[in-house]
Backbone as XML, in Angstrom:
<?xml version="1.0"?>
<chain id="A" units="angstrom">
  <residue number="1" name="UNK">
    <atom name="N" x="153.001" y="65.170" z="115.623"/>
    <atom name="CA" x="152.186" y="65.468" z="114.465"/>
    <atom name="C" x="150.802" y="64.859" z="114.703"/>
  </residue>
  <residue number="2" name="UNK">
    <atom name="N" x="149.693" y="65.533" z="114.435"/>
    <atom name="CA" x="148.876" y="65.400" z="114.781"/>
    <atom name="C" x="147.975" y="64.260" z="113.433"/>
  </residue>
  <residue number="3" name="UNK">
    <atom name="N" x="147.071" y="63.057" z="113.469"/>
    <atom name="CA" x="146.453" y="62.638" z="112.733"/>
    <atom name="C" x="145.983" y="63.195" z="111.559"/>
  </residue>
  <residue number="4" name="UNK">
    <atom name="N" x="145.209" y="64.184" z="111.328"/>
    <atom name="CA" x="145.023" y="65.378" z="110.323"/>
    <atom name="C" x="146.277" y="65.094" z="109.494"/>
  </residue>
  <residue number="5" name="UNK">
    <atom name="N" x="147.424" y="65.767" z="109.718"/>
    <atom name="CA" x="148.800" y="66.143" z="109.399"/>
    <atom name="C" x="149.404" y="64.997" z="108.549"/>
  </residue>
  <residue number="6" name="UNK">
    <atom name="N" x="149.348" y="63.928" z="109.010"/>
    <atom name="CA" x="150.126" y="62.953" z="109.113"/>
    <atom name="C" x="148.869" y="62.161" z="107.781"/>
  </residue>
  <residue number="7" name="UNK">
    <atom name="N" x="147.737" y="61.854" z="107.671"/>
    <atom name="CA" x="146.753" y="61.537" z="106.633"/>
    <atom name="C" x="147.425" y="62.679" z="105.454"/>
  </residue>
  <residue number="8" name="UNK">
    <atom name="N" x="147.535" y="63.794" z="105.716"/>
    <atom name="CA" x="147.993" y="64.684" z="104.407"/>
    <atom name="C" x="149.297" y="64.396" z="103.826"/>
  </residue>
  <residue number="9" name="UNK">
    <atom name="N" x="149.934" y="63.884" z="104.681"/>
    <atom name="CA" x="151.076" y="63.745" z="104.067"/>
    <atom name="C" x="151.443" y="61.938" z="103.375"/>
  </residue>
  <residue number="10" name="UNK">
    <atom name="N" x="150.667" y="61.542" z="103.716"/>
    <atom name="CA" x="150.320" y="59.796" z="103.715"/>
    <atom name="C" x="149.589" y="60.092" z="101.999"/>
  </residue>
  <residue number="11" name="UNK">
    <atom name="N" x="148.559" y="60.847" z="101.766"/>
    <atom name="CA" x="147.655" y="60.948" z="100.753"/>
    <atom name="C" x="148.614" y="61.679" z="99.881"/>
  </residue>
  <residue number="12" name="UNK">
    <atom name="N" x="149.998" y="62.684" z="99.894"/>
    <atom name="CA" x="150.441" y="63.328" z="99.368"/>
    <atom name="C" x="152.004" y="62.012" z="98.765"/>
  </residue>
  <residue number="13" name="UNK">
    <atom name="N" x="152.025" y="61.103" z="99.985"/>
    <atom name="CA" x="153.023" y="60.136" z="99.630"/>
    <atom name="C" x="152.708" y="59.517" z="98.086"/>
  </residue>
  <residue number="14" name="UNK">
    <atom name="N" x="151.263" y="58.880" z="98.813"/>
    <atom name="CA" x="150.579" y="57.885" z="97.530"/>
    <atom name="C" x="150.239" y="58.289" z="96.103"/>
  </residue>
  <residue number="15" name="UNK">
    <atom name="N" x="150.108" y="60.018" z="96.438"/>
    <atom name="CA" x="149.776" y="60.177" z="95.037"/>
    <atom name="C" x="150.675" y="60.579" z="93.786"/>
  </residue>
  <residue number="16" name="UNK">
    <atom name="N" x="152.207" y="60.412" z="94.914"/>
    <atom name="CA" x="153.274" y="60.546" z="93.705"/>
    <atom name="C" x="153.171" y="58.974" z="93.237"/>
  </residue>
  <residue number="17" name="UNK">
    <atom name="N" x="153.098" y="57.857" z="93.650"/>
    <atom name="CA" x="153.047" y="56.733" z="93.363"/>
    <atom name="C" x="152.162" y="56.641" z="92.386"/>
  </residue>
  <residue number="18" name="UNK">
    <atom name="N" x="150.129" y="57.244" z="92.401"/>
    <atom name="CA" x="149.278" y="57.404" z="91.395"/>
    <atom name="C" x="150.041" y="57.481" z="90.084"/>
  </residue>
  <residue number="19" name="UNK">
    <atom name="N" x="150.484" y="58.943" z="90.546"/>
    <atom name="CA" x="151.074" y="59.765" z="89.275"/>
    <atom name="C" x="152.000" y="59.198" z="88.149"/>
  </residue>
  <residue number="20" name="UNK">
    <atom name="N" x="153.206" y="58.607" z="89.031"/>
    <atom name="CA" x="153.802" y="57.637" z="88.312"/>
    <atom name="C" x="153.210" y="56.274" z="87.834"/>
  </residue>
  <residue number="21" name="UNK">
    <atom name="N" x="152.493" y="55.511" z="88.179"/>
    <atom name="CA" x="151.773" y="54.453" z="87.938"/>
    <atom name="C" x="150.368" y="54.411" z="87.224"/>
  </residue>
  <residue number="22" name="UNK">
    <atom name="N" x="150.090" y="56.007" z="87.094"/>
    <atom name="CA" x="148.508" y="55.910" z="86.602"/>
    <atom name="C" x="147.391" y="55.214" z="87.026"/>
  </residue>
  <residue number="23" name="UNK">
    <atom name="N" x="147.472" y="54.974" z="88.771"/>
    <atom name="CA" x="146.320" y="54.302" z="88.874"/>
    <atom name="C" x="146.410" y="54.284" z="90.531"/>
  </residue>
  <residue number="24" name="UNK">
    <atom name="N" x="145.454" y="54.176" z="91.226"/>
    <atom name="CA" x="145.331" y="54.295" z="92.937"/>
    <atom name="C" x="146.124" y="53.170" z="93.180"/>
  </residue>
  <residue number="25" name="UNK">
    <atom name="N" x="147.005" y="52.882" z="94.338"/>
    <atom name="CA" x="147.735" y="51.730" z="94.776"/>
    <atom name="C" x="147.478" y="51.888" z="96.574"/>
  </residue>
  <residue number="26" name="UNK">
    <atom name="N" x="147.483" y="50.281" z="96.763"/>
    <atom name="CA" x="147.016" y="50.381" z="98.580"/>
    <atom name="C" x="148.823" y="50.321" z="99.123"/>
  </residue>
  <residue number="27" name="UNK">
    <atom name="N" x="148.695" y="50.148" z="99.950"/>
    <atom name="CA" x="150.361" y="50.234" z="100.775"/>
    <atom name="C" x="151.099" y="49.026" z="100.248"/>
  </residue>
  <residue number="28" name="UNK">
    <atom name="N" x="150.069" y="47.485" z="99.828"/>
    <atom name="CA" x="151.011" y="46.568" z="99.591"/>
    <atom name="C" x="151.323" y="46.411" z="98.308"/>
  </residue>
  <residue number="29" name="UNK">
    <atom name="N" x="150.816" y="47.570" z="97.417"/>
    <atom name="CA" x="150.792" y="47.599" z="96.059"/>
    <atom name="C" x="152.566" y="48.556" z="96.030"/>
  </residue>
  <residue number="30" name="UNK">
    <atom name="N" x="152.586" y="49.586" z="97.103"/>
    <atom name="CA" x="153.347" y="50.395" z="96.741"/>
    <atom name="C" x="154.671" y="49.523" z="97.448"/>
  </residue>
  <residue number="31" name="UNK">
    <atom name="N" x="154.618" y="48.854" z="98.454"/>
    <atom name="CA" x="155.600" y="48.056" z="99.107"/>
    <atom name="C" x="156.419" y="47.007" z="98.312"/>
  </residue>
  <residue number="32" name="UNK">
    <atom name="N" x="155.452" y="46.897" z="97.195"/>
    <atom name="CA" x="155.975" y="46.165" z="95.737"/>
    <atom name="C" x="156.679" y="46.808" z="95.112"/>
  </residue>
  <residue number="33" name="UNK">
    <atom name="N" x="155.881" y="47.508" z="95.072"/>
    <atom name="CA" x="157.360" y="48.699" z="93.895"/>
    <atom name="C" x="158.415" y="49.197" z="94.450"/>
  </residue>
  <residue number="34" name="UNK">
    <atom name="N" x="158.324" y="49.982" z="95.854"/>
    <atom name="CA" x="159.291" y="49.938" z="96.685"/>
    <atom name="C" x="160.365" y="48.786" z="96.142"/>
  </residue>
  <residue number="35" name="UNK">
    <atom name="N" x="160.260" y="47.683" z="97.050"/>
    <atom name="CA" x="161.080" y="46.612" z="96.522"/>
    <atom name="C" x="161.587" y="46.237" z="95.416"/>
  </residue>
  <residue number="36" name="UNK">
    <atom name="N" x="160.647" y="46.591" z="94.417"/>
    <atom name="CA" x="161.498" y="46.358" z="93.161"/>
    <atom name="C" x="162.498" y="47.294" z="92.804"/>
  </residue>
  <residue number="37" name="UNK">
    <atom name="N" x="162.420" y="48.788" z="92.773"/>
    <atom name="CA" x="163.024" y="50.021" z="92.877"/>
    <atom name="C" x="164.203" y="49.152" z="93.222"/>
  </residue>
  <residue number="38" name="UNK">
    <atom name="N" x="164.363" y="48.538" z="94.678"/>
    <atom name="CA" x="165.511" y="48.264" z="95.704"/>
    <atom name="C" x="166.580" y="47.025" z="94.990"/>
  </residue>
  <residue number="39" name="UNK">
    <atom name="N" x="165.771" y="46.342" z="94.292"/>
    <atom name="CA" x="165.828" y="45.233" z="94.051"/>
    <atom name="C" x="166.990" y="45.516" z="92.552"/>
  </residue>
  <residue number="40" name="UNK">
    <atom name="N" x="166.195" y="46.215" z="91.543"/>
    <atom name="CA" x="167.281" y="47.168" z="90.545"/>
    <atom name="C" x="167.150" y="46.066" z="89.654"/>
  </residue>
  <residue number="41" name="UNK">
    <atom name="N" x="166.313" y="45.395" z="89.639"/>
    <atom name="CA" x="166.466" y="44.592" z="88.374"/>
    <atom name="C" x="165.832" y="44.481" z="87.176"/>
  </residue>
  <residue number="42" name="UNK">
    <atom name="N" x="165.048" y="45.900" z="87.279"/>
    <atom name="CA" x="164.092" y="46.399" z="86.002"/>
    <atom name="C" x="162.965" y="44.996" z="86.193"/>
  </residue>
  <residue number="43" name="UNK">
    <atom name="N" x="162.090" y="45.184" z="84.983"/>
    <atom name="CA" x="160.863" y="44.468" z="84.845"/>
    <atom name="C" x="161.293" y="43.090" z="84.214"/>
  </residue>
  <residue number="44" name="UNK">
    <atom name="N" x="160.871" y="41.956" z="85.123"/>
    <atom name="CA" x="160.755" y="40.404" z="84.980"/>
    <atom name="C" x="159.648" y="40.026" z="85.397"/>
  </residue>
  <residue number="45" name="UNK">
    <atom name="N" x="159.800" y="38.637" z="85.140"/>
    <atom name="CA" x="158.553" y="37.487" z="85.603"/>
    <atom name="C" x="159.347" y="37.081" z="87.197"/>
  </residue>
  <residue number="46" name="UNK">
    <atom name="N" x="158.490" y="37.045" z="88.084"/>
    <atom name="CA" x="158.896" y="36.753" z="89.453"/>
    <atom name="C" x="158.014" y="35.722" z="90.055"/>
  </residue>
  <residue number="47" name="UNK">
    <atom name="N" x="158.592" y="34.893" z="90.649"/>
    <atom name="CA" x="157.380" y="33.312" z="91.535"/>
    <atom name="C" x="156.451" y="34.034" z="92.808"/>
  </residue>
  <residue number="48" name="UNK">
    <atom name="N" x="155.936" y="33.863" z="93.289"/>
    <atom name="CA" x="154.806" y="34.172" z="94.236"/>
    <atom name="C" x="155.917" y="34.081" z="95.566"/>
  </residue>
  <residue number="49" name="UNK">
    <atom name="N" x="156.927" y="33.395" z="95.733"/>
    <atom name="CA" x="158.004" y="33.699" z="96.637"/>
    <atom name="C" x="158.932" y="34.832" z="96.601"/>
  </residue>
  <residue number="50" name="UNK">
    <atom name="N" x="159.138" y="35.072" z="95.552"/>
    <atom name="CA" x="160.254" y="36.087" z="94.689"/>
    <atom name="C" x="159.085" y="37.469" z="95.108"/>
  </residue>
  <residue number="51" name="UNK">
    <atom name="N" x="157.915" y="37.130" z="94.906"/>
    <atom name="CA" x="157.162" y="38.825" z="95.483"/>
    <atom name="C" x="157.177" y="38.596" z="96.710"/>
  </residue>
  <residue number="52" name="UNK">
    <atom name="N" x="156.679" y="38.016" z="97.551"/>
    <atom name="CA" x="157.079" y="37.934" z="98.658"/>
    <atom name="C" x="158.709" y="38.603" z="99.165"/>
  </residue>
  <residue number="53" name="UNK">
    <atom name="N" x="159.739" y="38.037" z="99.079"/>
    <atom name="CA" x="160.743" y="38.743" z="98.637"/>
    <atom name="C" x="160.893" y="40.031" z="98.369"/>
  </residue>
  <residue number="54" name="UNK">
    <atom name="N" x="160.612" y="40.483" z="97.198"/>
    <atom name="CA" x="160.071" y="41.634" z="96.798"/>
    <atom name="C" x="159.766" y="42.895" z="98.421"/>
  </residue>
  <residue number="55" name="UNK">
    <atom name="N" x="159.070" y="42.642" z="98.658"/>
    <atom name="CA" x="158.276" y="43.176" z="99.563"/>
    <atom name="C" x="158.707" y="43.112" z="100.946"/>
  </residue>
  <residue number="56" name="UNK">
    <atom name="N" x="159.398" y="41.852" z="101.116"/>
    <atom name="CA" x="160.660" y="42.522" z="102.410"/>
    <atom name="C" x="161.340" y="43.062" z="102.322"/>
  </residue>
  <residue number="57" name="UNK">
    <atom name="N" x="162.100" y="43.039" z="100.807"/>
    <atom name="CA" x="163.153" y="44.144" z="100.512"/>
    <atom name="C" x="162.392" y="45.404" z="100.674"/>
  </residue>
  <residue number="58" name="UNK">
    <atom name="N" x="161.746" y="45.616" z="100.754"/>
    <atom name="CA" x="161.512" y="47.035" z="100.979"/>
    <atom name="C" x="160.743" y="47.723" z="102.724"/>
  </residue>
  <residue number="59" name="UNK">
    <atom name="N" x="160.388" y="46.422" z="102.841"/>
    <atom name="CA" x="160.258" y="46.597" z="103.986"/>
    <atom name="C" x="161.888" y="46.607" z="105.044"/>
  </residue>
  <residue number="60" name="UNK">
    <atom name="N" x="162.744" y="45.994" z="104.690"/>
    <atom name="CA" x="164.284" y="46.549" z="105.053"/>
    <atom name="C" x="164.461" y="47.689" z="104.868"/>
  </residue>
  <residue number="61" name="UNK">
    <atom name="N" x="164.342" y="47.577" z="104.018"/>
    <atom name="CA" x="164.869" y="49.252" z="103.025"/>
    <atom name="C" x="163.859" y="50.374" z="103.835"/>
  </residue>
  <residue number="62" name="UNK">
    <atom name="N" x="162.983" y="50.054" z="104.126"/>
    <atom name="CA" x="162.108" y="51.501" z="104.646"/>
    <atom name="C" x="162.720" y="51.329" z="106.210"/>
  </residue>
  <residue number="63" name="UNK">
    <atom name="N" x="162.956" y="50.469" z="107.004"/>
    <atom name="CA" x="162.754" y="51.038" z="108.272"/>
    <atom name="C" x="164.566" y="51.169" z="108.590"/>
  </residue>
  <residue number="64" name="UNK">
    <atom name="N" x="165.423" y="50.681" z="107.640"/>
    <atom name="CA" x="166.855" y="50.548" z="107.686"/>
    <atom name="C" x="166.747" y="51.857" z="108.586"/>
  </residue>
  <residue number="65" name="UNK">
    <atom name="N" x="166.645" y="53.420" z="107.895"/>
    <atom name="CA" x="166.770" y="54.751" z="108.495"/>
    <atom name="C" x="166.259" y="54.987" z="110.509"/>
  </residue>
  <residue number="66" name="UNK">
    <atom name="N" x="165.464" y="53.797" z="110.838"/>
    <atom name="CA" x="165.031" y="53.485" z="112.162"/>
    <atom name="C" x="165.848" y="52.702" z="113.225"/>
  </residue>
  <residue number="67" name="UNK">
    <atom name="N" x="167.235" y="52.408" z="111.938"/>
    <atom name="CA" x="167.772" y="51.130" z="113.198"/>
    <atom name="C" x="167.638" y="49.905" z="113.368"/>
  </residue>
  <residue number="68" name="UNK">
    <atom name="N" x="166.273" y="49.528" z="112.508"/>
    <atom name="CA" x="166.148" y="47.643" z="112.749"/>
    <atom name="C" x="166.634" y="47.117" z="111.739"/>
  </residue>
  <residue number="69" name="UNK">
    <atom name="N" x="167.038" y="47.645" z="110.731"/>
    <atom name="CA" x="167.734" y="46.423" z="109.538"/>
    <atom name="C" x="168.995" y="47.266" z="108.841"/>
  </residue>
  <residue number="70" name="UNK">
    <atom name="N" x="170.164" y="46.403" z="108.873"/>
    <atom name="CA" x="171.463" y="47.074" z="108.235"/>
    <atom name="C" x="171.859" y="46.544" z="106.628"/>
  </residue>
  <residue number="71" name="UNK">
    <atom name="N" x="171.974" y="46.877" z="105.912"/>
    <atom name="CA" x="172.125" y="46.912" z="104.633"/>
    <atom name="C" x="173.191" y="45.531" z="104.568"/>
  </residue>
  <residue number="72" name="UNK">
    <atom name="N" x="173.644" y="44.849" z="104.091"/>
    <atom name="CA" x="174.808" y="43.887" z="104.183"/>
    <atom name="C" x="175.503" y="43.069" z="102.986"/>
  </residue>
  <residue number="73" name="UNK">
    <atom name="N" x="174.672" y="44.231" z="101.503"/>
    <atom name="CA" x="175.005" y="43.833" z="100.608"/>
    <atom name="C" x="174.288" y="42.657" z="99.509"/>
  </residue>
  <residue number="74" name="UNK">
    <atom name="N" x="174.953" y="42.660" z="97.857"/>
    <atom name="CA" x="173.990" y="41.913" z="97.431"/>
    <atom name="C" x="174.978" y="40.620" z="97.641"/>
  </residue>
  <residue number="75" name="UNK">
    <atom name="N" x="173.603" y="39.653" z="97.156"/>
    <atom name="CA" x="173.903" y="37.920" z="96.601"/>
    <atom name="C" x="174.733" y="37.434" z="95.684"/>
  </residue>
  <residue number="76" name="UNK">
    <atom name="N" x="174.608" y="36.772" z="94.996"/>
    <atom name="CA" x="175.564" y="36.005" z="93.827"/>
    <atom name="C" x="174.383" y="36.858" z="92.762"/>
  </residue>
  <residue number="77" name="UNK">
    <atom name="N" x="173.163" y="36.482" z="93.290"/>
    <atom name="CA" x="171.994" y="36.735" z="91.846"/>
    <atom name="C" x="171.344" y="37.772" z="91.824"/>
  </residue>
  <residue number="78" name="UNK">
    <atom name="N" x="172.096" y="38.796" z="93.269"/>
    <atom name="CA" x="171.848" y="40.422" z="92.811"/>
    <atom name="C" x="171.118" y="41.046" z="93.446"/>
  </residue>
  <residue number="79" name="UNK">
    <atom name="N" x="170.582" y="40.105" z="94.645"/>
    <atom name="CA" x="169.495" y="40.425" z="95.292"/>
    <atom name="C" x="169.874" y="41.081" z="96.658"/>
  </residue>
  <residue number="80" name="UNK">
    <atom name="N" x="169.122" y="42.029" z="97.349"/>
    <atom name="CA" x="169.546" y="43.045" z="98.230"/>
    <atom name="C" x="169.729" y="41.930" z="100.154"/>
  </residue>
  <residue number="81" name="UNK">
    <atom name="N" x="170.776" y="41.821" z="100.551"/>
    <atom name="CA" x="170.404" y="41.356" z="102.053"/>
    <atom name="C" x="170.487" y="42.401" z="102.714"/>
  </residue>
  <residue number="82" name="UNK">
    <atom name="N" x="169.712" y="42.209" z="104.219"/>
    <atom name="CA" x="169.855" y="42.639" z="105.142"/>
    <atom name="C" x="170.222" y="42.147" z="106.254"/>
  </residue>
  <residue number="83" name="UNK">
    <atom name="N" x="170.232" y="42.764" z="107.483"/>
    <atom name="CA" x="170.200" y="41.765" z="108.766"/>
    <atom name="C" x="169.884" y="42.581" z="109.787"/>
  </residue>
  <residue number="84" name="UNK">
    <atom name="N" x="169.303" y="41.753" z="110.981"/>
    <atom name="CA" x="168.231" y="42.834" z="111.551"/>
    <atom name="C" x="168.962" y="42.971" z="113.355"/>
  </residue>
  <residue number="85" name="UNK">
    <atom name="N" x="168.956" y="44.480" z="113.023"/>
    <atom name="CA" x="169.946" y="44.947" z="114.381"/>
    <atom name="C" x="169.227" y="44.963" z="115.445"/>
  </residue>
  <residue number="86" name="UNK">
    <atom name="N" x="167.988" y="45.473" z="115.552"/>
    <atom name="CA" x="167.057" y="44.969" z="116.609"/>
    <atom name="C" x="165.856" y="44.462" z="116.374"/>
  </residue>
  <residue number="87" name="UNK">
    <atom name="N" x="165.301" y="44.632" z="117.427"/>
    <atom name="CA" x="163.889" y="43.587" z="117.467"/>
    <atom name="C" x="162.450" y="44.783" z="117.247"/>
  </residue>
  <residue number="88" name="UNK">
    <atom name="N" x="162.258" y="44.764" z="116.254"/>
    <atom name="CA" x="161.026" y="45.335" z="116.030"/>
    <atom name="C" x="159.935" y="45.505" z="117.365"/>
  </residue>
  <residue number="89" name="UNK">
    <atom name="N" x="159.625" y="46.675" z="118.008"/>
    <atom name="CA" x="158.597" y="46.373" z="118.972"/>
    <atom name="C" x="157.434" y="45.607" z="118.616"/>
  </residue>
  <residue number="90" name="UNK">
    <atom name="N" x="157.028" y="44.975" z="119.544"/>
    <atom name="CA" x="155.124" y="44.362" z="119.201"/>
    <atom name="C" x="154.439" y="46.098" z="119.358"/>
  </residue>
  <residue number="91" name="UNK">
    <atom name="N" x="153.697" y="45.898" z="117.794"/>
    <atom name="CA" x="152.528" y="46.794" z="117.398"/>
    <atom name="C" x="151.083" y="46.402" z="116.914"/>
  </residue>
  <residue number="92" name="UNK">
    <atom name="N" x="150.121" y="46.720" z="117.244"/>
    <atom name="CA" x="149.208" y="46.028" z="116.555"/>
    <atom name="C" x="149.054" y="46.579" z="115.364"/>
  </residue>
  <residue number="93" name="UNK">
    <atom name="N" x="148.153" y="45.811" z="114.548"/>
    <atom name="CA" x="148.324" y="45.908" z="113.077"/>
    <atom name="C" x="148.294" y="47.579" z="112.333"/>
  </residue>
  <residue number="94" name="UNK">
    <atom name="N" x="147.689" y="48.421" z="113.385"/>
    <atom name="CA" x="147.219" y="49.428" z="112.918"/>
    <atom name="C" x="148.672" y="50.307" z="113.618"/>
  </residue>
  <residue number="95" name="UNK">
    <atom name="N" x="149.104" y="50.316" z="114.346"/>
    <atom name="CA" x="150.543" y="50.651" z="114.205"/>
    <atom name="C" x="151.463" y="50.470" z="113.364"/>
  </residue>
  <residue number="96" name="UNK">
    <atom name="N" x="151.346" y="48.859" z="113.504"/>
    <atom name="CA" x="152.426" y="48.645" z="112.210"/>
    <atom name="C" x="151.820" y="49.623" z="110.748"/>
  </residue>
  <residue number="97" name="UNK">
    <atom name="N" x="150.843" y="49.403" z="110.425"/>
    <atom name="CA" x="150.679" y="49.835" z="109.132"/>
    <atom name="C" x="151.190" y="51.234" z="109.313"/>
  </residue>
  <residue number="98" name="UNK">
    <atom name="N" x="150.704" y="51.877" z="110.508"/>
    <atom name="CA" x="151.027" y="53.642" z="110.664"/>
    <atom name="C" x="153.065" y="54.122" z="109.969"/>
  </residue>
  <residue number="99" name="UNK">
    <atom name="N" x="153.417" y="52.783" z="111.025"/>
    <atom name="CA" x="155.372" y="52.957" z="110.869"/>
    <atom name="C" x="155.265" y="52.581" z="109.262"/>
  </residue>
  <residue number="100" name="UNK">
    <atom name="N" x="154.721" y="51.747" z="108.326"/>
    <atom name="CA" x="155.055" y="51.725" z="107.285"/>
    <atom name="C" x="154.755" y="52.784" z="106.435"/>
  </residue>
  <residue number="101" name="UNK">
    <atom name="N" x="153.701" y="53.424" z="106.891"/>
    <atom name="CA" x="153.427" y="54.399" z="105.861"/>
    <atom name="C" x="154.215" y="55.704" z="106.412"/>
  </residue>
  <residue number="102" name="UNK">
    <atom name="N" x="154.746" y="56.291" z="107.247"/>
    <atom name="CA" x="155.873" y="56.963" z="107.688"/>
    <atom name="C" x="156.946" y="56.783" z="107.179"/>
  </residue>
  <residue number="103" name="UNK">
    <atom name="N" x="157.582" y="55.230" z="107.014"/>
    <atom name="CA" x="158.879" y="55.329" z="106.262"/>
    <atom name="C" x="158.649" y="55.363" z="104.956"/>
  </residue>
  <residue number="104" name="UNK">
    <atom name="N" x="157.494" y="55.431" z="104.289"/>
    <atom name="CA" x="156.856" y="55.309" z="102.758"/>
    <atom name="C" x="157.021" y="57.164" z="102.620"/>
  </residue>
  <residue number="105" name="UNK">
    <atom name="N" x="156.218" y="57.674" z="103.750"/>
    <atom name="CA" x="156.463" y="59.043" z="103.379"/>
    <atom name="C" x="157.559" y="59.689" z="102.949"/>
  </residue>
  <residue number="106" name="UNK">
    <atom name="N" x="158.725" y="59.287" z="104.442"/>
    <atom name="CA" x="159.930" y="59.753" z="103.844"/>
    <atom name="C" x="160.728" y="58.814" z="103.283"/>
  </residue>
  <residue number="107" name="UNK">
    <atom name="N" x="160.680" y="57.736" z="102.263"/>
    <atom name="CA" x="161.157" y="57.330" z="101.033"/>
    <atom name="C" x="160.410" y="58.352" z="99.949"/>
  </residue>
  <residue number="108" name="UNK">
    <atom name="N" x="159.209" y="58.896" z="99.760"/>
    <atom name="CA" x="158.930" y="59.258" z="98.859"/>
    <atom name="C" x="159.323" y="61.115" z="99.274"/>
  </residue>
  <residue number="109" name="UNK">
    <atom name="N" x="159.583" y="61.291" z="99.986"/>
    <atom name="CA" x="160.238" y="62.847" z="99.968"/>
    <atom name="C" x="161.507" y="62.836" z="99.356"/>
  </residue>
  <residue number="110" name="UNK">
    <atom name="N" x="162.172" y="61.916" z="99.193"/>
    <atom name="CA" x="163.515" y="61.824" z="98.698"/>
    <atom name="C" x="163.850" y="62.009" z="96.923"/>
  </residue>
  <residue number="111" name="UNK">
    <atom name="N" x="162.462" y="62.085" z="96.502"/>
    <atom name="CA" x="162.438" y="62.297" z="95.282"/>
    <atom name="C" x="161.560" y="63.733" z="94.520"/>
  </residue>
</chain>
């Protein structure tokens, strides 16, 4: 898929996110909600660790479909684990961001 292609469908991801949220969101805005979605615990007050948190859960949750993280069930307090089957390649930042917004795409085709 060519760059072109792949921006249209990235801009077509985010703007179901707009739509639902009423307002532009950057990737770590949507990587939040992601996680919470995952997380299932409707709207609370959360610590600056707990978003943190937040936001790996979904970063599990998006690349699970790739092979590097296996689902392994919740906690006592409800919260999603994973565990990681392989080793993420080294990407530079602008890769990495590319693989996140790919598994963002197809999380958001699923709806």
């Amino acid at each position: 898929m060519n760059e072109q292609d792949f921006e249209q469908l990235w801009n077509g991801a985010q703007g179901k996110f707009e739509t639902k949220f009423g307002q532009p969101l950057d990737l770590q805005a949507i990587l939040f909600l992601i996680g919470i979605n995952e997380l299932g615990q409707g709207p609370r007050k959360l610590s600056k660790d707990q978003k943190i948190d937040v936001i790996h859960i979904a970063v599990c949750h998006l690349l699970q479909p790739y092979g590097y993280y296996e689902y392994t069930g919740l906690d006592k307090d409800g919260w999603p684990h994973y565990k990681r089957n392989e080793r993420l390649p080294k990407l530079m930042a602008q890769d990495q961001e590319h693989l996140m917004k790919e598994a963002i795409i197809n999380y958001s085709s699923e709806w």
